[in-house]
ZAMI-421270 format. One line per field, with one value per residue: x negated, y negated, z of N, C-alpha, C, O in turn. Coordinates in Angstrom, 2 decimals, m for minus. Atoms other than C-alpha are relative to their C-alpha. Last residue first. Layout:
BEGIN
n_c1 [X,...] $
n_c2 [Y,...] $
n_c3 [Z,...] $
ca_c1 [X,...] $
ca_c2 [Y,...] $
ca_c3 [Z,...] $
c_c1 [X,...] $
c_c2 [Y,...] $
c_c3 [Z,...] $
o_c1 [X,...] $
o_c2 [Y,...] $
o_c3 [Z,...] $
//
This chain:
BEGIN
n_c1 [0.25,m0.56,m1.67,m0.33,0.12,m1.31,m1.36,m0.09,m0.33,m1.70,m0.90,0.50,m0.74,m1.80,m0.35,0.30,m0.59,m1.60,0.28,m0.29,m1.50,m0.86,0.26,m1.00,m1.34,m0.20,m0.61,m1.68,m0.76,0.63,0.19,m1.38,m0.64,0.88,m0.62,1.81,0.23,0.61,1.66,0.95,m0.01,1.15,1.47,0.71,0.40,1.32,1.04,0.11,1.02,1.47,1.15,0.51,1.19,1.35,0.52,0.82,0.85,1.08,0.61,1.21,0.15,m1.27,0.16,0.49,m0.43,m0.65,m0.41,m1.03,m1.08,m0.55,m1.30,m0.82,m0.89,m0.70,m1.03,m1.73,m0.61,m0.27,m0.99,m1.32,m0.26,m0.57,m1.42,m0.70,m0.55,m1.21,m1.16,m0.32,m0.32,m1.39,m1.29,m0.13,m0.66,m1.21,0.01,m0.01,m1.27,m1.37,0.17,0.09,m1.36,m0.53,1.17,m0.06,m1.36,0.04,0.63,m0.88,m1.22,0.57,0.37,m1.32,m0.61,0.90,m0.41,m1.64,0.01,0.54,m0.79,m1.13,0.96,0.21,0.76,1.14,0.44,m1.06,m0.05,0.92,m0.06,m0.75,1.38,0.63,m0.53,0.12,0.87,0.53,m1.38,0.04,0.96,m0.58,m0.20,1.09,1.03,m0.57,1.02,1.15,m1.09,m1.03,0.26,m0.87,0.41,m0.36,m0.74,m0.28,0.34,m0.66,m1.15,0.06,0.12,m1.57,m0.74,0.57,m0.46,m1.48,m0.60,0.35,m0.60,0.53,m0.56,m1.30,m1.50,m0.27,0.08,m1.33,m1.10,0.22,m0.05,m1.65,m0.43,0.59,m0.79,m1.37,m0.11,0.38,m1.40,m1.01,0.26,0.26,m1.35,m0.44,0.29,m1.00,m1.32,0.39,0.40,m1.36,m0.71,0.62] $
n_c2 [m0.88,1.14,0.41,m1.29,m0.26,0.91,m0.24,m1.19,0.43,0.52,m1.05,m0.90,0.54,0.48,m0.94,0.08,0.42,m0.96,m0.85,0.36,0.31,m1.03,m0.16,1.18,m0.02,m1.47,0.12,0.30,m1.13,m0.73,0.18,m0.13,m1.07,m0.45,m1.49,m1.25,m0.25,1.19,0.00,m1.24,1.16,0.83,m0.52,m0.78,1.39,0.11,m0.96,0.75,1.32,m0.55,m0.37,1.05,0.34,m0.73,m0.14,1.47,m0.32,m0.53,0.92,1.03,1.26,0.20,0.05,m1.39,m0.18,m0.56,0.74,0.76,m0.90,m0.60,0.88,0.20,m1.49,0.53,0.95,m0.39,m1.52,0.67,0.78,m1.52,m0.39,1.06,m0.43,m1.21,0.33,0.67,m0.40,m0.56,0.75,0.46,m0.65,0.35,1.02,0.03,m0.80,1.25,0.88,m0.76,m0.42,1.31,0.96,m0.01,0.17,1.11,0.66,0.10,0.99,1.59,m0.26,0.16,1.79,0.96,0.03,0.88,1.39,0.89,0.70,0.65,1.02,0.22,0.60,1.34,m0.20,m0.10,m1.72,m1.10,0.67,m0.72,m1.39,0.10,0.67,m1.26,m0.97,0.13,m0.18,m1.22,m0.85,0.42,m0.52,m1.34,0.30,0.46,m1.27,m1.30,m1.31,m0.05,0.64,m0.82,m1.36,m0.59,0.34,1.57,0.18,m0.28,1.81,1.21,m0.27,0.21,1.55,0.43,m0.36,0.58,1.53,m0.11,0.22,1.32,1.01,1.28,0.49,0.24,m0.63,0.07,1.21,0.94,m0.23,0.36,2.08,0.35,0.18,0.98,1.50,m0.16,0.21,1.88,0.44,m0.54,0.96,0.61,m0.18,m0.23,1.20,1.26,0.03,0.53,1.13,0.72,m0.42,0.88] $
n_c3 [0.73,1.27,m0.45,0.55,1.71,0.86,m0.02,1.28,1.07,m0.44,m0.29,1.15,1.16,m0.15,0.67,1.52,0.16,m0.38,0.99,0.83,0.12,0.53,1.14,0.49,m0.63,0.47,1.52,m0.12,m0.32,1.00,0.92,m0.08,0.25,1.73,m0.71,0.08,m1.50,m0.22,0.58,m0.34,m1.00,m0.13,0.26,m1.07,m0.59,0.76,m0.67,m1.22,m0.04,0.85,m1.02,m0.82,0.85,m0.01,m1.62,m0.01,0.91,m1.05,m0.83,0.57,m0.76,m0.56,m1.34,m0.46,m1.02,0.53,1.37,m0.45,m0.63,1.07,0.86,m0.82,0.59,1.85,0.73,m0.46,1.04,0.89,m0.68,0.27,1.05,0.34,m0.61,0.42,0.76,0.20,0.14,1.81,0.62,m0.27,0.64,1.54,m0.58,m0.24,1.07,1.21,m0.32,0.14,1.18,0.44,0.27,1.16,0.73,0.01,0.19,1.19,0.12,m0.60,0.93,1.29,m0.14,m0.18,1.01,0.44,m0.82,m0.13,1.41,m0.04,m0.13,0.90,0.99,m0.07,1.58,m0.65,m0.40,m1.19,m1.75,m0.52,m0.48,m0.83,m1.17,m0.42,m0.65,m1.57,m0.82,0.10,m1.31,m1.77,0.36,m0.41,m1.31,m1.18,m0.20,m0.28,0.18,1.19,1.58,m0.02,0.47,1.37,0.93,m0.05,m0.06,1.55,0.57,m0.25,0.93,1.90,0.28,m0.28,1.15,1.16,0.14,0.50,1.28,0.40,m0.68,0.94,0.88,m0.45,0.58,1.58,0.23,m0.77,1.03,1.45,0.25,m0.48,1.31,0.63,m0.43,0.37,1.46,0.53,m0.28,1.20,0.94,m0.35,m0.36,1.00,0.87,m0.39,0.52,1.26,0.16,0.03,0.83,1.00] $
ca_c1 [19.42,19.92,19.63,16.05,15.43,16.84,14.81,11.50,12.38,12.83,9.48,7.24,8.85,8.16,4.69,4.18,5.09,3.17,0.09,1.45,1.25,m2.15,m3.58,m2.00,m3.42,m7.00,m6.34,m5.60,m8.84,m11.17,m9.54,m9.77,m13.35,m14.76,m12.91,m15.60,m12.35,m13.19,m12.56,m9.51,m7.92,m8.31,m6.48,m3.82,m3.24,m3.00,m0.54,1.89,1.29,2.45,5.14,6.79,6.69,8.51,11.15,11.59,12.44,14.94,16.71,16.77,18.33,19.61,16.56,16.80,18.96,17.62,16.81,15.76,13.58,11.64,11.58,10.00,7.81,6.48,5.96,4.26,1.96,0.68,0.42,m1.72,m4.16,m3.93,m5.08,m8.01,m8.55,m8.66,m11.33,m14.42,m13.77,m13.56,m16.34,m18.46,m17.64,m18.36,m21.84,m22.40,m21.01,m23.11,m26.36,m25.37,m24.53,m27.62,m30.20,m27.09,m26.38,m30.67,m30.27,m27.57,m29.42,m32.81,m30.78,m28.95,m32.02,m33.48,m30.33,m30.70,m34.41,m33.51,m30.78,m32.67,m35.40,m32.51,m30.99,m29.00,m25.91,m24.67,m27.43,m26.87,m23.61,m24.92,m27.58,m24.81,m22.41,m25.11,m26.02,m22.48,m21.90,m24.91,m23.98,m20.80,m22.61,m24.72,m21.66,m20.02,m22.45,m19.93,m16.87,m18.42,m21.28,m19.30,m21.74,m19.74,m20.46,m23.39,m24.32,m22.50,m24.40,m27.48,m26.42,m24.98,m28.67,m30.30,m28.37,m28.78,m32.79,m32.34,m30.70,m32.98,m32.22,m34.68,m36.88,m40.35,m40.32,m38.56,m41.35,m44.36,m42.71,m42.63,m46.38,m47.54,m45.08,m46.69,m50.18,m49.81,m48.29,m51.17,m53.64,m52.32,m51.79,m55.88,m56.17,m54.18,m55.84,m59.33,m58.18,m56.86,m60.43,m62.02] $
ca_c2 [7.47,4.49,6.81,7.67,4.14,3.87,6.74,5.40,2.04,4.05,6.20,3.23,1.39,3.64,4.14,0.43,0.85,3.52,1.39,m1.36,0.89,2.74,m1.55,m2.10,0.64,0.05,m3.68,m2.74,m0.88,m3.39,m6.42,m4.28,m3.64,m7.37,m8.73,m11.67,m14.53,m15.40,m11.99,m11.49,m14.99,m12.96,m10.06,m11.79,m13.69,m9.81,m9.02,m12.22,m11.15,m7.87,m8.99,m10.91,m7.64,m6.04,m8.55,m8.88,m4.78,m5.06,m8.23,m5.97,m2.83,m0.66,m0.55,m0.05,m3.22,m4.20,m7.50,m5.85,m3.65,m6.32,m8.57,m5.57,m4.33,m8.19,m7.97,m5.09,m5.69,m9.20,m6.84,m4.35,m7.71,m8.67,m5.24,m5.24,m9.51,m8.10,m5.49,m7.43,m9.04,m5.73,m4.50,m7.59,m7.22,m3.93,m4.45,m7.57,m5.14,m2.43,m4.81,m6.28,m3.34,m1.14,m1.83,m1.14,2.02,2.63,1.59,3.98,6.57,6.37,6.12,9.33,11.30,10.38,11.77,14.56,14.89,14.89,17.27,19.87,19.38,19.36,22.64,22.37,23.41,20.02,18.24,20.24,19.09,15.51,15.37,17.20,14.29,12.16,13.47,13.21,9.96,9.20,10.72,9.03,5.54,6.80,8.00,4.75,2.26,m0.52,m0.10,1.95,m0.22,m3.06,m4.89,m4.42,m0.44,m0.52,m2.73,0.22,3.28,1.65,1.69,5.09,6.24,4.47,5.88,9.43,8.62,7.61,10.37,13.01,15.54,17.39,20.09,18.73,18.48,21.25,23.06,21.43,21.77,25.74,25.59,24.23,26.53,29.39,28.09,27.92,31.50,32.89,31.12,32.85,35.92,35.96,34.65,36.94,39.45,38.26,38.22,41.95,43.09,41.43] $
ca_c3 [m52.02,m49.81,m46.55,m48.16,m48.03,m44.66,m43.13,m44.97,m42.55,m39.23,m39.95,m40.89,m37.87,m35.50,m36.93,m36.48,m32.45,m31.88,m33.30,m30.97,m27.97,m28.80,m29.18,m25.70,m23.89,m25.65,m24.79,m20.94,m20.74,m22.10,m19.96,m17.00,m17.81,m18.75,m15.62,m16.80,m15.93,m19.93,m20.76,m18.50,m20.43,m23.28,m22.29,m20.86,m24.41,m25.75,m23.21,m24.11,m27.69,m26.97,m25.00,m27.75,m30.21,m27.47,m26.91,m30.67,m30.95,m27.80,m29.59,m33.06,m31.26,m34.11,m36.55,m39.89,m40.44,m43.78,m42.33,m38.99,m40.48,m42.69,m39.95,m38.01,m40.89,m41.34,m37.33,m37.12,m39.62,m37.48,m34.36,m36.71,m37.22,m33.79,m32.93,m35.23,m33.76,m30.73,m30.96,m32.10,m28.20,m26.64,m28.01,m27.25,m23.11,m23.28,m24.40,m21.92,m19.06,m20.07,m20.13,m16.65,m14.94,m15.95,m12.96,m10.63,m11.74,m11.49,m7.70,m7.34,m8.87,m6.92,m3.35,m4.31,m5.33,m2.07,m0.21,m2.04,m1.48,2.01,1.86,0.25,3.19,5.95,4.69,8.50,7.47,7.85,6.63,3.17,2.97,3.03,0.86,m1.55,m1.21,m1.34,m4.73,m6.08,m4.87,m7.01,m10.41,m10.22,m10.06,m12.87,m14.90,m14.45,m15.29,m16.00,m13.68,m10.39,m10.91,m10.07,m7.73,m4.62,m5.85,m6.31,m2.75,m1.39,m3.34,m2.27,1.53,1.50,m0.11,2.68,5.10,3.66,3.97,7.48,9.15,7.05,9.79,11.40,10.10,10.05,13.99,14.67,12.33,14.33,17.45,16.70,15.43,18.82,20.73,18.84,19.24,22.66,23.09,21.06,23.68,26.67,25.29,24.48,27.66,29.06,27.28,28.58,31.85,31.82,30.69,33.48] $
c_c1 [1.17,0.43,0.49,1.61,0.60,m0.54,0.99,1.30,0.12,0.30,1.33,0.98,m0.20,0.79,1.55,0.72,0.51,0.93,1.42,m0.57,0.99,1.75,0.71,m0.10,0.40,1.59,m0.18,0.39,1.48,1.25,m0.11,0.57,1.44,0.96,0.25,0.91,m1.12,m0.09,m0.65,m1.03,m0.96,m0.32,m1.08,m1.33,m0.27,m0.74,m1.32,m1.42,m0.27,m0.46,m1.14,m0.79,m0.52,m1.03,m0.98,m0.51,m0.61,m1.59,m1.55,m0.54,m1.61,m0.29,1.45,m0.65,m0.23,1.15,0.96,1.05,1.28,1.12,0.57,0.98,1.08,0.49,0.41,1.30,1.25,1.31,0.73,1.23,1.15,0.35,0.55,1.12,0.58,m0.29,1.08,1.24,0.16,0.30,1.72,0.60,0.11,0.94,1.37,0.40,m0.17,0.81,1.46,0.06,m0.01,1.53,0.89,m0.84,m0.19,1.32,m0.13,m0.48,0.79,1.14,m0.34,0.06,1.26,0.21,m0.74,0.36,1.38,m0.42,m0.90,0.63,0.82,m1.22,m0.33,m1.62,m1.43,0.02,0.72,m0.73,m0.70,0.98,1.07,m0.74,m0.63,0.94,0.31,m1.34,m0.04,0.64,m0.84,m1.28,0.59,0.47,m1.34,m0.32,0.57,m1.20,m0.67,0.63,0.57,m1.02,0.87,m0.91,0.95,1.19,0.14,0.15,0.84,1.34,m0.13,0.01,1.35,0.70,m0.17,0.52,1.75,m0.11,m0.13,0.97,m0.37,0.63,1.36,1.58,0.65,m0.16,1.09,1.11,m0.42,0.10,1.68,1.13,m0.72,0.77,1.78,0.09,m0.16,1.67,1.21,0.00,0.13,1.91,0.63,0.03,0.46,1.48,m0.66,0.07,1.41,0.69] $
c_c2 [0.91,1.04,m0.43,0.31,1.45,0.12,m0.70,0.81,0.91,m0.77,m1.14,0.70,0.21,m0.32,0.00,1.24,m0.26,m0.84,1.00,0.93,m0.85,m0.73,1.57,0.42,m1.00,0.48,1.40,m0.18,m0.16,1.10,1.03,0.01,0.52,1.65,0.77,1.29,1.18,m0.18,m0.78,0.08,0.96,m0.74,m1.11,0.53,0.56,m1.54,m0.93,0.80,m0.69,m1.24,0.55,0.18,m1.70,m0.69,0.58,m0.65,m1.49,0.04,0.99,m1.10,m1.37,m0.97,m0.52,0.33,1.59,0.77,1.52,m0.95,m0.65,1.24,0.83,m0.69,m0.09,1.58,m0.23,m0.83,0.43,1.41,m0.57,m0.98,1.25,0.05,m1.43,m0.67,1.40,m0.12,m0.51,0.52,0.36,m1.00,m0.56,1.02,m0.39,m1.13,m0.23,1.19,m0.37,m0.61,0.77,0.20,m1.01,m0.80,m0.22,m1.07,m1.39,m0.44,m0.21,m0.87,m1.56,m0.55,m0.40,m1.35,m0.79,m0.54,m1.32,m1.00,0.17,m0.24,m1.22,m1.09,m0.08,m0.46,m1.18,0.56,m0.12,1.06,0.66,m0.18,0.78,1.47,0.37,m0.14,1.63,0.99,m0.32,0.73,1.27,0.32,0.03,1.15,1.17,0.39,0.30,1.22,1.20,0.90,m0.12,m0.40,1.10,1.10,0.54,m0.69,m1.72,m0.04,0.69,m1.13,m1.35,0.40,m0.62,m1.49,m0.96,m0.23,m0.87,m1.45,m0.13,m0.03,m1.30,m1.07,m0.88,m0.80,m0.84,0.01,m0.51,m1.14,m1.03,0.37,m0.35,m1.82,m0.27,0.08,m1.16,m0.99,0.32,m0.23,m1.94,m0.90,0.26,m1.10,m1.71,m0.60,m0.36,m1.88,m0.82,0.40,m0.47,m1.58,m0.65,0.16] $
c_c3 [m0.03,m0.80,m1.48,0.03,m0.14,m1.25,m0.48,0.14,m1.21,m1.86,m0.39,m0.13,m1.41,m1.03,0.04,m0.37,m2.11,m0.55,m0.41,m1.56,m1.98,m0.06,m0.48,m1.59,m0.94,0.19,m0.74,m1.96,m0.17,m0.05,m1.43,m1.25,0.01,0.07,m1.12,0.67,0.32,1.41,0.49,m0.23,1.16,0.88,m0.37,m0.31,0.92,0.70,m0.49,0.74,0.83,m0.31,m0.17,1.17,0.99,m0.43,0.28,1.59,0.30,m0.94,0.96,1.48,m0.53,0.94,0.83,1.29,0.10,1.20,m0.51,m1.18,0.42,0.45,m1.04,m0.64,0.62,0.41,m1.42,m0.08,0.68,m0.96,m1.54,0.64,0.05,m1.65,m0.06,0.46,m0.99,m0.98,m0.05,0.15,m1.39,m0.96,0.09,m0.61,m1.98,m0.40,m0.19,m1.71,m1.64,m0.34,m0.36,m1.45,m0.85,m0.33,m1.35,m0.65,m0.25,m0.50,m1.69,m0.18,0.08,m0.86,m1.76,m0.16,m0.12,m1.52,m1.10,0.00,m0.96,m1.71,m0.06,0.03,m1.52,m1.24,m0.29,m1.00,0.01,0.20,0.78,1.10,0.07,0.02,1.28,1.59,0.33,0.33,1.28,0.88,m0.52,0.77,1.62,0.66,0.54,1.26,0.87,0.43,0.83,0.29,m1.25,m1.36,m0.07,m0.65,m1.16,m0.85,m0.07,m0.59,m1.61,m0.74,0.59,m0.26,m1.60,m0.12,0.04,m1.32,m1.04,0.62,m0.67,m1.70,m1.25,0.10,m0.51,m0.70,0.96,m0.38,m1.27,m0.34,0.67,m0.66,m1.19,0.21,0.27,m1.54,m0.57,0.44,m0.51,m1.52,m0.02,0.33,m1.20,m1.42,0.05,m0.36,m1.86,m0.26,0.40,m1.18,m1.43,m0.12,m0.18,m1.36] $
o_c1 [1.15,1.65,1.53,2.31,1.49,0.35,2.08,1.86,0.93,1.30,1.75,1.75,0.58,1.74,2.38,1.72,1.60,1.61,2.02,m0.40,2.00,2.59,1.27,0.94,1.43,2.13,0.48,1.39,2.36,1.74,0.44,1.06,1.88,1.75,1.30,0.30,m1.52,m0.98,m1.79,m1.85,m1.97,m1.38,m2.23,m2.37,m1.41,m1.91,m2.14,m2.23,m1.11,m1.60,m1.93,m1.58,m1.66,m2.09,m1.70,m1.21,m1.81,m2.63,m2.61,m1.67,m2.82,0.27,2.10,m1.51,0.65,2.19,2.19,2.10,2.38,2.06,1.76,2.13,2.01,1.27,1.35,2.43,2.36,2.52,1.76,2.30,1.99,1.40,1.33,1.72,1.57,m0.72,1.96,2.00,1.22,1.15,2.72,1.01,1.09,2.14,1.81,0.44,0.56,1.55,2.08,0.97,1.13,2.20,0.60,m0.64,0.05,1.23,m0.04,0.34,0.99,0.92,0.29,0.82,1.69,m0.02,m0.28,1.03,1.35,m0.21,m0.15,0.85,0.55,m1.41,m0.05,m2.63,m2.10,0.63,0.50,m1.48,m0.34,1.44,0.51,m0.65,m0.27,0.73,m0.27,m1.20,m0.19,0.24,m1.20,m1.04,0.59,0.10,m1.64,m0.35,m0.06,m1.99,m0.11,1.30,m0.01,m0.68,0.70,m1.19,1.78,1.38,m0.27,1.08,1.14,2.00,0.47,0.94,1.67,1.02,0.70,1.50,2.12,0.44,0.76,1.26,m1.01,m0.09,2.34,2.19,1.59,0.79,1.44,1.54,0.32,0.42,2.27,1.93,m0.11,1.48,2.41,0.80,0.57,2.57,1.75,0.84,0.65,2.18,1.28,0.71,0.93,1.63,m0.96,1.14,1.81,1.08] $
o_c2 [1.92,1.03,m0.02,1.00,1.60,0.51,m0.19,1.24,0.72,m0.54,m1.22,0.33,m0.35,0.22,0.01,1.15,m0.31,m0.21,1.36,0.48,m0.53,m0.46,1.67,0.77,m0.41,0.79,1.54,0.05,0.70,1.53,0.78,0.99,1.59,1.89,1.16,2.09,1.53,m0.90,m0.51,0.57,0.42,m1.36,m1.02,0.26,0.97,m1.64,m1.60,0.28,m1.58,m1.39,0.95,m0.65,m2.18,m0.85,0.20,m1.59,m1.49,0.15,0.62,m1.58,m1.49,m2.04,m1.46,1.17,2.44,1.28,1.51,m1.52,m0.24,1.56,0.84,m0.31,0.57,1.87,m0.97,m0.59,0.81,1.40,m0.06,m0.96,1.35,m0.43,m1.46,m1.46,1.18,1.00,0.18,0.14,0.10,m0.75,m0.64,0.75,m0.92,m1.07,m0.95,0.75,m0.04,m0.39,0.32,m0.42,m1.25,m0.96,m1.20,m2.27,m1.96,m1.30,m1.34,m1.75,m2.62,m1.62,m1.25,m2.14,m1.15,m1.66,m2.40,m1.57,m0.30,m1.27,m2.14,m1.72,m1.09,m1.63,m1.74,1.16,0.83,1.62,1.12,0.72,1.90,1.58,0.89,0.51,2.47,1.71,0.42,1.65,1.77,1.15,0.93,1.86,1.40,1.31,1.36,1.57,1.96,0.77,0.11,0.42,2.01,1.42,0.10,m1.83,m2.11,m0.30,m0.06,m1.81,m2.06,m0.54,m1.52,m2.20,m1.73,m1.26,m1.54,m1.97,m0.79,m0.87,m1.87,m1.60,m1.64,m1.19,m0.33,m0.51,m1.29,m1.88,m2.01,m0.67,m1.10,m2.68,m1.28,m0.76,m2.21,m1.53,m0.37,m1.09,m2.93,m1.28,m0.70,m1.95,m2.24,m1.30,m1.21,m2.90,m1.49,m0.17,m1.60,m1.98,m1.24,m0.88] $
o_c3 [m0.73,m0.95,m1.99,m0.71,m0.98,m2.01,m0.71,m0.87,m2.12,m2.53,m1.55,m1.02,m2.18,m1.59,m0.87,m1.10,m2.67,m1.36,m1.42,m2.70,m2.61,m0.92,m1.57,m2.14,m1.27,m0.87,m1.77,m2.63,m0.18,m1.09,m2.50,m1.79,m0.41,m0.85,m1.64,1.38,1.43,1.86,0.88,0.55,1.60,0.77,0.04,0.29,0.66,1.06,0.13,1.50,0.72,0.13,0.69,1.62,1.00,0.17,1.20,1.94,0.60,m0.29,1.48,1.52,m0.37,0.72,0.39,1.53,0.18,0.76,m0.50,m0.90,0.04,m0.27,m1.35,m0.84,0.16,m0.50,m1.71,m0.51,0.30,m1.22,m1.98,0.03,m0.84,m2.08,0.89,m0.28,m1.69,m1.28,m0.55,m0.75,m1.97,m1.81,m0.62,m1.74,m2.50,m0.66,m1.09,m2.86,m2.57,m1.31,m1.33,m2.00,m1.24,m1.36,m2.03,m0.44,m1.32,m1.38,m2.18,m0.42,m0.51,m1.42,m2.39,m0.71,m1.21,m2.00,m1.46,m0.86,m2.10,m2.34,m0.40,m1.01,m2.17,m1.57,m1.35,m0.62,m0.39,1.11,1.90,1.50,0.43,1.15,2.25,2.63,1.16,1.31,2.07,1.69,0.60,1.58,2.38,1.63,1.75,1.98,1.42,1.61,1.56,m0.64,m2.32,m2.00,m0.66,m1.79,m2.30,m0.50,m0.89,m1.78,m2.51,m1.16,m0.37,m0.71,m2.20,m0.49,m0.86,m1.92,m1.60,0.09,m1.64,m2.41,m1.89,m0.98,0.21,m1.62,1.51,m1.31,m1.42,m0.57,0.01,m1.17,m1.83,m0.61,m0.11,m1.96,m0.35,m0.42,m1.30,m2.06,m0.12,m0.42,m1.76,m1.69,m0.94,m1.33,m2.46,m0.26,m0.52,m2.26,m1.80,m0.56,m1.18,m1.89] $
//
């Protein structure tokens, strides 16, 4: 009688242990579907340009999945799940802030040409004026430059008006250090012929 009530005892302990055991296996399997989720938001954030105007966001995201996703693989499926979840959130906020970014972007740029149309203008009166006193040795390579700088700059607006708001932004930054370089150049090259004069 004794041994029948241990075995019960036994009996029941080993039920509950395979109860709670399915219960954890259960809890603890991969978050499949949130890290889809996520991979799906970061997609449609991507073929939205959130990679180009909410940058840091969209980084911010592929970051989280990449965790969500090395903590799946060592099997740190509740980490990875709010990972994953943190991934989707992000991506969706990226794509919440494209529009506003863009339209920010899109009015720096424009205040910025006419600066760099203004230094363009400067370069040319220091250019004629170099080339006059002949403080510059190649005058066709000097008027070849200053002509592709205004060929850029027309690119750049035509970029604005095709809405490829960040190319646009990035090419007249690039363009605006070039013709800055270009000024000092000729700052330098012309104070060397005065001092030549001397």
């Amino acid at each position: 009688m004794h041994t029948d009530k241990n075995y019960v005892r036994f009996f029941f302990f080993m039920l509950i242990l395979a109860f709670s055991l399915a219960l954890f296996i259960g809890c603890s399997k991969p978050p499949t579907q949130e890290i889809e989720s996520a991979e799906k938001a970061i997609a449609e954030a991507q073929q939205k340009e959130a990679d180009l105007y909410a940058e840091d966001e969209f980084k911010k995201a592929e970051d989280s999945l990449k965790k969500a996703q090395d903590f799946s693989l060592t099997k740190k499926y509740k980490e990875a799940k709010a990972a994953a979840e943190d991934a989707r959130t992000t991506a969706l906020t990226s794509i919440s802030l494209i529009e506003s970014n863009k339209a920010q972007m899109k009015t720096e740029t424009e205040q910025m040409i006419p600066e760099v149309e203004k230094t363009l203008a400067e370069v040319k009166a220091l250019a004629a004026k170099a080339i006059k006193t002949k403080a510059v040795a190649d005058k066709e390579m000097l008027q070849g430059e200053i002509g592709k700088y205004e060929l850029d700059i027309e690119a750049i607006k035509n970029q604005l008006q095709e809405q490829k708001i960040r190319s646009a932004r990035d090419q007249l930054q690039a363009l605006q250090s070039q013709i800055n370089g270009q000024k000092d150049n000729l700052n330098v090259a012309l104070e060397q012929k005065q001092q030549a004069k001397k």
